[in-house]
C-alpha positions, 0 to 999 in steps of 0.5 A: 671129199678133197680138201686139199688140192696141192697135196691131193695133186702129189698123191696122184702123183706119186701113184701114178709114178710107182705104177700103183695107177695104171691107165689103159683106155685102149687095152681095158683091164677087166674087174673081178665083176667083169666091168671093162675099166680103163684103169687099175689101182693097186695102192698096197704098193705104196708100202714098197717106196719109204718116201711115198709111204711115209708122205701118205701116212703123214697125209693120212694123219693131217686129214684124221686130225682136220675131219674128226680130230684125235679118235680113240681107235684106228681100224682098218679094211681087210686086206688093202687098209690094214697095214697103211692102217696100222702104221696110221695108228703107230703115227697117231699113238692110237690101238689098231683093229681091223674088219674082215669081209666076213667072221671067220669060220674057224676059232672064235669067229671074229669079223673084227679082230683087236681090243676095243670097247663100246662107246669108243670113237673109231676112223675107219682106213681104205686104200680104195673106194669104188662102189664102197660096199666092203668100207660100208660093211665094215662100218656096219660090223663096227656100228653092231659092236657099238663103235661110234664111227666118224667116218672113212678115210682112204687113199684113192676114190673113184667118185662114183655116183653109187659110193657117194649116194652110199655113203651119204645113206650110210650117214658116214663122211668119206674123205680121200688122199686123191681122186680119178678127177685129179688124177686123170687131169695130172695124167693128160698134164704128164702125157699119160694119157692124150685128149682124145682119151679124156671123153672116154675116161669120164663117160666110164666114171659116169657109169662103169657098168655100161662103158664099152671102149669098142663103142666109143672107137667106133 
């Protein structure tokens, strides 16, 4: 969910200059689960840019504090929101944990790594929501341990129909920086992308699995 348009605006902005967005609607990129996609987000570049790190974490901070005001702990999503995460923590004057994808096999076994105690109020940090499993396992795995989560908070979502029915499920509030919505719209205003290509970047939000960009050229 967006709740604020201007900023959200500058987010993709931003991500879109420091090439932490990529969009190629000709020349897909191919995902780890084999989707054909015409874009690529890698928001762990943002920590390279001191401006735009600073102005996503204080963002970050504004929207915690609107949605869920002060929590008693930040945790962030192994690896993409641990350190975006803990600089979050640093801001808000806040303990920092994080939740990996799966207990380690070695040493104490600990899937969530940090002090902290049942009963306490955590927000849960992401750079990216696609499908949303691995923000929803780490919700899992901090409910089993009795966190009382207040919900997601992450740079870039996808909007997927899938995330949003999950989360819903999940009975957990998401809330991003920015979204594809917005950010396609900046592209075409920016000449990234042309309207021709505009069909075909919603038909991949509208199901990732199925797009094919060779039909749609066709």
């Amino acid at each position: 969910m967006i709740t604020d348009i201007d900023n959200a605006t500058k987010i993709a902005e931003y991500l879109l200059q420091i090439k932490a967005i990529k969009l190629q609607p000709h020349d897909p990129f191919t995902w780890s689960s084999g989707w054909k996609s015409p874009i690529y987000c890698d928001n762990r570049r943002v920590l390279s840019y001191p401006k735009i790190r600073t102005f996503v974490r204080q963002r970050f901070t504004d929207l915690i504090l609107e949605q869920h005001g002060k929590p008693d702990i930040i945790a962030g999503v192994a690896t993409g929101g641990i350190a975006i995460g803990a600089l979050i923590a640093e801001e808000l004057g806040l303990p920092f944990i994080y939740v990996r994808s799966s207990a380690k096999g070695h040493g104490l076994g600990n899937q969530i790594e940090g002090d902290y105690s049942m009963g306490t109020n955590v927000v849960v940090i992401e750079d990216l929501i696609s499908t949303g499993g691995s923000s929803l396992k780490a919700v899992k795995a901090l409910r089993e341990v009795g966190l009382v989560v207040k919900g997601v908070v992450a740079i870039f979502n996808y909007g997927f129909e899938t995330s949003e029915l999950a989360f819903k499920e999940a009975k957990c509030p998401l809330h991003e920086l920015s979204n594809y919505e917005i950010m396609i719209d900046l592209a075409l205003k920016q000449n990234v992308i042309s309207e021709e290509d505009i069909n075909s970047l919603h038909e991949w939000r509208l199901s990732p699995s199925t797009w094919n960009q060779n039909k749609k050229e066709g």
